[in-house]
N, C-alpha and C positions, 0 to 999 in steps of 0.2 A: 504494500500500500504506500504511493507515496502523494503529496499535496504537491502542486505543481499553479502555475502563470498562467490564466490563461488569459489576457489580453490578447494574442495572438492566436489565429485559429491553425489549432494540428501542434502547437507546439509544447514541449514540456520539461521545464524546470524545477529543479527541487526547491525546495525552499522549505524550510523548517518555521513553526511558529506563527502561521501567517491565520489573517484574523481574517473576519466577513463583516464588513462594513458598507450600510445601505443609506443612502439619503434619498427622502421620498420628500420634495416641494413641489409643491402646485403639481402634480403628479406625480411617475415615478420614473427617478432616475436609478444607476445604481452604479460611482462611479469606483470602488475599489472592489474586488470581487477573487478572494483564493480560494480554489473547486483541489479536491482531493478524488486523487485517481486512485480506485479502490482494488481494480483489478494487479492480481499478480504481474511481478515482473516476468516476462515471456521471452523466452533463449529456447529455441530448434535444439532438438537432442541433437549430441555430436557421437556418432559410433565408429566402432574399433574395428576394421574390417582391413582382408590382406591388401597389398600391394597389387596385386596382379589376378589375371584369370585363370581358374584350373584347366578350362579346355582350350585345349590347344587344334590348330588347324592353318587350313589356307587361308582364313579369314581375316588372322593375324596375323598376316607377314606384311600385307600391303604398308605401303609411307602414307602417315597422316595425310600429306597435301592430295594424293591419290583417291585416296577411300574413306577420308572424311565423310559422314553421312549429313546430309543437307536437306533442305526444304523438301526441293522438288525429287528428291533418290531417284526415285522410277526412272529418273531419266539414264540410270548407272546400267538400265541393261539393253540400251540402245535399240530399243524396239519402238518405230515414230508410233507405232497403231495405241503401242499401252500408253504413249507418252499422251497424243489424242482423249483416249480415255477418261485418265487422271483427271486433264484440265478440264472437260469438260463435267465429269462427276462431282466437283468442287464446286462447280455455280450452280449445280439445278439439283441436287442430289437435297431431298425433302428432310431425312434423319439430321443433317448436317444445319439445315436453314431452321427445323424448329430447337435445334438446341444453341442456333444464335437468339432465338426469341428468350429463352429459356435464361440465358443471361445479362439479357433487358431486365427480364421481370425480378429476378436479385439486384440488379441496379435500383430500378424503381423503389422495390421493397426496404433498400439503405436509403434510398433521398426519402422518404416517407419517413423513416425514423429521423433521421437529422433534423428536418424540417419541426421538430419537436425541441430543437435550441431555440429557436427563433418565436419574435410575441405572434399569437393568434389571433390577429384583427379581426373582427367581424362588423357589420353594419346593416342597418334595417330601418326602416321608413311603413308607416301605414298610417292607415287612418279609419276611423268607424262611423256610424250615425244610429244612434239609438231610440228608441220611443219608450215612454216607460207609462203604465196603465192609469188613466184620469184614477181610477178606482180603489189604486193599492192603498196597501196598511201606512195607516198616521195619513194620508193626507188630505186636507180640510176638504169638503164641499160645501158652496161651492171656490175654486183655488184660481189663482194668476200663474201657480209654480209652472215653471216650464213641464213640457213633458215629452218635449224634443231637445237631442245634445247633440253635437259632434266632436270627435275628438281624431287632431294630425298628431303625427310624430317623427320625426326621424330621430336615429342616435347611431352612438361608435362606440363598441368598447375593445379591450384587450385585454387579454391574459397571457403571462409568463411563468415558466418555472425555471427558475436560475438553478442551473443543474449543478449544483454544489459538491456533489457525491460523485461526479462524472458518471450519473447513469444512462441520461441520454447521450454522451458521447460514446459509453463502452458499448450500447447496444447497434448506436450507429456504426462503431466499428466492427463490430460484431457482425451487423449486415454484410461491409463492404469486405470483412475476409471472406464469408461465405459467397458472396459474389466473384471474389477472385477464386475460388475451389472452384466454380460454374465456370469459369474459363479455362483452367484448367481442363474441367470435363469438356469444354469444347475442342479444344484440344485433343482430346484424347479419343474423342467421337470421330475427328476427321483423320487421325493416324489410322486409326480401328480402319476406318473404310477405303481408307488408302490401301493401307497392305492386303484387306480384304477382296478387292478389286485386282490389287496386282497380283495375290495368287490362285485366286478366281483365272485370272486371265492365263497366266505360268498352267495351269492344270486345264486349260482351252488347250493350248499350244501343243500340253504332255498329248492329249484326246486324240488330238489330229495327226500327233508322229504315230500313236497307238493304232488309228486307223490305216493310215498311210501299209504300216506293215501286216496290218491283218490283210488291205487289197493287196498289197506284194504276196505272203503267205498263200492266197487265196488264188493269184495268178499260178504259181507253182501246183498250188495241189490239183486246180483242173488238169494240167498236161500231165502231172502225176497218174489221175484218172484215166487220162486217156492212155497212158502207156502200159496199162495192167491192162485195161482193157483190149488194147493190141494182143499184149501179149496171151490173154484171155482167149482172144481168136482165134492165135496161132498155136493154140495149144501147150504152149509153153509155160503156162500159171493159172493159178488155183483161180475161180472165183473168189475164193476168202481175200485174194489179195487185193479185187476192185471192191470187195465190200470194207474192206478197211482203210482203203483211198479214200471211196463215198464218206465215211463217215467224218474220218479228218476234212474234208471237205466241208461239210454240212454244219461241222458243229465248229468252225471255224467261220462262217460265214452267219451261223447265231449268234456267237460271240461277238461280230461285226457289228449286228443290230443292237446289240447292251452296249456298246460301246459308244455307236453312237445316241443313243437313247441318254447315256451320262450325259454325252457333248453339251447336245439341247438341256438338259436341266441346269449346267454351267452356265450356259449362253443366257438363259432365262433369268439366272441370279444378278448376272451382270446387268441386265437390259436393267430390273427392277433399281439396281445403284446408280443407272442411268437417267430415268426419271424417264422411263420408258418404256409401254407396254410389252409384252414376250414376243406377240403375234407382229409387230412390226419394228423387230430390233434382229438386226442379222450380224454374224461375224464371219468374214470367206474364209473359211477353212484353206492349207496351204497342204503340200502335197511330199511334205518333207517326213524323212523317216526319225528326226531329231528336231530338238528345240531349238530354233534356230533368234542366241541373244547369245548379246555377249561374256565376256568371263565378268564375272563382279568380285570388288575386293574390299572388303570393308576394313575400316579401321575399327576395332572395337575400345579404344580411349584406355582410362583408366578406372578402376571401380571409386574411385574420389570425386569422378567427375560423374558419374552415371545420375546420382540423385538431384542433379542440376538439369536433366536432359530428358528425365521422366514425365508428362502430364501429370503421371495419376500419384507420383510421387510429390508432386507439386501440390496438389488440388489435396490430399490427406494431411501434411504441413499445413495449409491453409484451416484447413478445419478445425487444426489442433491450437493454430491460434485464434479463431472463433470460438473455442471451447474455453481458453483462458478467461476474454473478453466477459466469460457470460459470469466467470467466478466475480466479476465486478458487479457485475448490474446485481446479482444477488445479496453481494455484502453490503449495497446501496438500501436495500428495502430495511436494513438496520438502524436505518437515519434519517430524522424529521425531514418531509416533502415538507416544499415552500412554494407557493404561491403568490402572485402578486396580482392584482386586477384592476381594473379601470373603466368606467363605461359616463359618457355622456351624450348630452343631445337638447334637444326644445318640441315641447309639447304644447296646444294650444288647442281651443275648438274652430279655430277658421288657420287659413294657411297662412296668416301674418306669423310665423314661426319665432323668424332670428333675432331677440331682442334676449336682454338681459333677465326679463321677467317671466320668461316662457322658459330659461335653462333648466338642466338636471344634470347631476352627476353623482359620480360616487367613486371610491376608491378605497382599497384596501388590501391587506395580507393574509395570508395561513397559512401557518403551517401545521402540520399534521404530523403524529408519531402515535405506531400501534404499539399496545402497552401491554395484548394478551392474544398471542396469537394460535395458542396449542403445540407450538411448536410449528408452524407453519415455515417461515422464514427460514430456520436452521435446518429445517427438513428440505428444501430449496436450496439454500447454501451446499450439503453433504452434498445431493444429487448433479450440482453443479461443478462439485470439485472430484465428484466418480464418472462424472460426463469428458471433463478432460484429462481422468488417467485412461478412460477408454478411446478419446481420440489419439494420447501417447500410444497406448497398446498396438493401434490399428492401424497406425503409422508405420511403428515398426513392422508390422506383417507387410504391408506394401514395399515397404523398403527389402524384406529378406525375399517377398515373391519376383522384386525388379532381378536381385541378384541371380533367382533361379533361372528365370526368363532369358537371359544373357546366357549363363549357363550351360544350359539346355541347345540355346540355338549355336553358340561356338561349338559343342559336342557336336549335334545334328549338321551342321555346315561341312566342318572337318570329317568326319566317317561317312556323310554322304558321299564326298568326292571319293573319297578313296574307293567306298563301293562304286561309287562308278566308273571310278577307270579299271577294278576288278574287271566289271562286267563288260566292259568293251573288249577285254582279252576274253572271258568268256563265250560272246558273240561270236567272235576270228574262229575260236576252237570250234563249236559249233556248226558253225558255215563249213568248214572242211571238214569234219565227219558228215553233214548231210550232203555234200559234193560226193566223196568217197563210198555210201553207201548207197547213191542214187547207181552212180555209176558200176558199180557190183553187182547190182539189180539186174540194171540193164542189160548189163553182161552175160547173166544167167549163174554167177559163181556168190548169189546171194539170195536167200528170202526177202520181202519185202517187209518182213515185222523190223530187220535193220534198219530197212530203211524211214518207217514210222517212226520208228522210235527216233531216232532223226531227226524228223522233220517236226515231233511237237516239242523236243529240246529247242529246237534252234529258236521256234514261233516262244518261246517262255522265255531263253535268254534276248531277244530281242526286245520283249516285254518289256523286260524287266529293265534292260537297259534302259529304256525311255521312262519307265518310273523313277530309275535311280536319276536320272537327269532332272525329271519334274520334281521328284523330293529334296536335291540340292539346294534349285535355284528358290524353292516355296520355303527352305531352311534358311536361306538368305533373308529373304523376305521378313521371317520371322524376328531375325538377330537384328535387323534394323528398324523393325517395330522395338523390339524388348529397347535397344539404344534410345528409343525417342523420337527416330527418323528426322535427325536436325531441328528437334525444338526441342528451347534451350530457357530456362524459366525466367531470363528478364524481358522474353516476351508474355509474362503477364504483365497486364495495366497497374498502373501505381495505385496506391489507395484514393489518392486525389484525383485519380483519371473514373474515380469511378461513377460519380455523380453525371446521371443520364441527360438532366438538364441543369441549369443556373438557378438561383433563389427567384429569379426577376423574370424568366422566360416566358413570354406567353403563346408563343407562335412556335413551328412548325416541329410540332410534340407527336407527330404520326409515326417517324422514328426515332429512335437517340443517338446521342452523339455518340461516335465512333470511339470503341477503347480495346485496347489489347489487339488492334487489326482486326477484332472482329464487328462488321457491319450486319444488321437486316439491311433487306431488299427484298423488294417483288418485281417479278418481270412477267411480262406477257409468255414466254418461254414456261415458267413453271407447270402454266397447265393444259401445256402441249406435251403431252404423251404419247405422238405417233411416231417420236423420230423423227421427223421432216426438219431442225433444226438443226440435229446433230452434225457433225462432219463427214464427207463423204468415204474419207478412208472407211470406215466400216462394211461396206460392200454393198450386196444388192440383197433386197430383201426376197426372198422365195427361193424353191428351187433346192434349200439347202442342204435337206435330207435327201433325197434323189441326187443329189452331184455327190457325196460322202459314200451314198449304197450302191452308186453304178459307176462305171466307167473302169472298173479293175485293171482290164487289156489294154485300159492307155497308161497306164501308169507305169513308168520302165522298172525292173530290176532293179538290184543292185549290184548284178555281176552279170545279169541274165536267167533264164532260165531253161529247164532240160524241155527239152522234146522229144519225138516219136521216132527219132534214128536212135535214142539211145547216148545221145551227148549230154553229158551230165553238169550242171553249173548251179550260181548261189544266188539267191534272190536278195 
């Protein structure tokens, strides 16, 4: 608790022994004035944590100036279409725009309480005319007394509460921490849909290498079919051996249909972070057997810096000194409210109003102190100061789940690569046992269960390969979410940026003033949901399931494939 200056708004000086001295002439003035700030002094826990990261990877080798993580990141995997995306999900994207509203209304909710320092002027004006019964009690018949009156009025008055206790200031501030935590959470709503968009998109890309090789796959196993079935003719092989063609056929080309069935339910999530209905939001699918972005290389900092680079670690700090704030305003209900008040004006029965003889006024003090409350106030107070050992508490859990988050993703980044370049030697192997027992086949110095068995090894290491690729780069994604993705917490609004309007403002209050970068806005664009505003990179809409489930036989190899003399090759 300490008593502080407040001549000066937001400022605070100690000051030991200072008195409350009021003089109230011809109305009320009040020129000397010491407020005691009752709320605890408020210091950020400081924690003991290592120097460095335990998992280790490719992730951490890049130079800061390299793989710094920044605003815009997405742009690190050089893909213009996701780059597209991004920007356009950030303007029209609805989850994103009601939780800038969201941090209006904690703005407003702190100027509502502020506005609680300052006098409450009121003023009112009316007037009546009354009749009163010739017949009523007491009066003579027959009478002269009137029995018609009128009566004007106007007046003004005010009231003050000189916030002596700093209750209206702690509550005010109390508001405008919780409104910076809302910023925070805005913050943290638009990483969330960032990386969510950009691995939404990373696992479009995975879909279509996944399809890509099941129509390679699927070009293979028809001349497969057709070469049992030759040799079916020629007497040279079992029927079992075109019935197990058939089936690798068949259920490789079911597989196709789940596969693309996922596509569109990707495609569909996206459209919705687009601000875009499903049925007219297309992505052209690409015809590559791989993800085709670039290598990404993050810097992952230091763990000293991490808590500076968090939203949601920012926004639990913030709360935890909203939680201090509130141990103020409680220990406030311990101490006589004051009031001051004032009200005059001029009453008459006709509208000659303004003369000395027609004034009213009045003016006066109260204060107030409760004397028996059951323990109310103390039970307010405990609740207050268990309210911010559990916003400490929850802190710390945000803080220990940032570390994990980080964590997690340098593990996941690092052992994804490495499975993936496993599995690209796995692939090579692969492709040369199905070369060599295609070719054995044909030859007549092999069964054909060699060569199945073959040919659904190679279709699974190829799989797999193109997961372990989509799991890499969606592990990146992650590490630079857990990082903060380049926000950095002196982009939240100062306290004093947080007040939405002025004391004085009376004009164009449909939005508030800009703070922390973040703006409302309405465009006409919002609630255009056909796509027709979007960018054209995105493609053409229809058609898109029919171009992904046909066209197999245009789609080249990747080495070639066998045919019906018996030349054996790798798709």
């Amino acid at each position: 608790m300490t008593c502080h200056d407040q001549g000066g708004a937001g400022t605070r000086r100690f000051r030991k022994g200072g008195a409350l001295r009021a003089l109230l002439v011809g109305g009320l003035s009040l020129s000397v004035l010491n407020a005691c700030d009752l709320a605890p002094d408020y210091h950020p826990p400081n924690y003991i944590y290592p120097n460095g990261w335990a998992g280790h990877g490719v992730m951490t080798d890049a130079k800061p100036a390299d793989g710094a993580v920044r605003g815009n990141w997405w742009t690190m995997f050089n893909d213009p279409e996701l780059n597209t995306l991004e920007t356009h999900m950030l303007q029209v994207n609805p989850d994103l725009q009601a939780q800038a509203e969201a941090f209006t209304q904690e703005r407003d909710i702190a100027r509502e309480s502020e506005a609680q320092l300052y006098p409450q002027v009121t003023g009112s004006a009316g007037g009546t005319k009354n009749r009163s019964s010739e017949t009523r009690l007491w009066r003579a018949v027959p009478s002269n007394a009137p029995i018609y009156e009128s009566s004007e009025f106007y007046s003004g008055a005010a009231t003050w509460e000189p916030d002596f206790w700093d209750r209206i200031r702690n509550t005010a501030h109390l508001q405008k921490n919780l409104a910076q935590a809302n910023a925070a959470q805005y913050a943290l709503v638009r990483l969330t849909l960032e990386a969510e968009l950009a691995s939404d998109y990373i696992g479009l890309r995975g879909l279509d290498a996944q399809i890509a090789v099941y129509k390679d796959s699927i070009n293979y196993y028809r001349t497969a079919v057709q070469i049992t079935q030759m040799r079916q003719a020629g007497a040279i092989a079992a029927g079992l051996d075109v019935s197990r063609a058939q089936n690798q056929l068949y259920s490789t080309m079911a597989t196709l249909s789940f596969t693309v069935a996922a596509r569109q339910v990707l495609e569909h999530q996206i459209a919705v972070l687009e601000n875009t209905v499903p049925a007219a939001f297309h992505i052209q699918p690409t015809n590559a057997h791989a993800i085709v972005m670039g290598d990404v290389h993050v810097d992952s900092g230091l763990p000293s810096q991490l808590l500076e680079r968090r939203p949601d670690v920012a926004q639990a700090e913030r709360q935890m000194a909203a939680a201090s704030r509130a141990i103020g305003v409680s220990r406030a209900a311990f101490y006589p409210n004051v009031t001051f008040s004032a009200s005059g004006g001029f009453m008459n029965n006709g509208f000659d109003l303004a003369n000395l003889a027609n004034s009213m006024w009045s003016y006066g003090v109260q204060a107030m102190e409760p004397l028996f409350t059951g323990g109310l106030r103390r039970a307010a107070l405990q609740r207050a100061w268990s309210q911010y050992r559990q916003a400490a508490d929850n802190y710390r859990s945000v803080v220990l789940q940032a570390f994990q988050d980080v964590e997690d993703s340098l593990t996941q980044a690092g052992l994804y690569h490495v499975q993936q370049l496993r599995q690209e030697q796995a692939v090579q192997a692969a492709l040369r046992t199905q070369n060599m027992t295609m070719a054995l086949y044909t030859g007549g110095l092999s069964d054909y269960l060699n060569s199945l068995i073959a040919q659904q090894d190679t279709l699974l290491a190829r799989i797999e390969e193109v997961q372990a690729q989509t799991g890499q780069l969606q592990s990146t994604v992650r590490l630079i979410r857990a990082l903060g993705g380049g926000w950095d917490r002196s982009q939240l609004p100062a306290v004093k940026d947080i007040d939405p309007i002025h004391a004085l403002q009376y004009d164009h209050l449909h939005h508030a003033i800009p703070a922390g970068g973040i703006d409302t806005h309405t465009s006409p664009t919002d609630n255009n949901l056909s796509g027709t505003g979007m960018p054209q990179a995105m493609g053409n809409v229809g058609g898109g399931i029919d171009q992904m489930m046909t066209g197999e036989a245009a789609l080249p190899a990747r080495d070639g494939s066998p045919n019906p003399d018996g030349a054996s090759a790798t798709p």
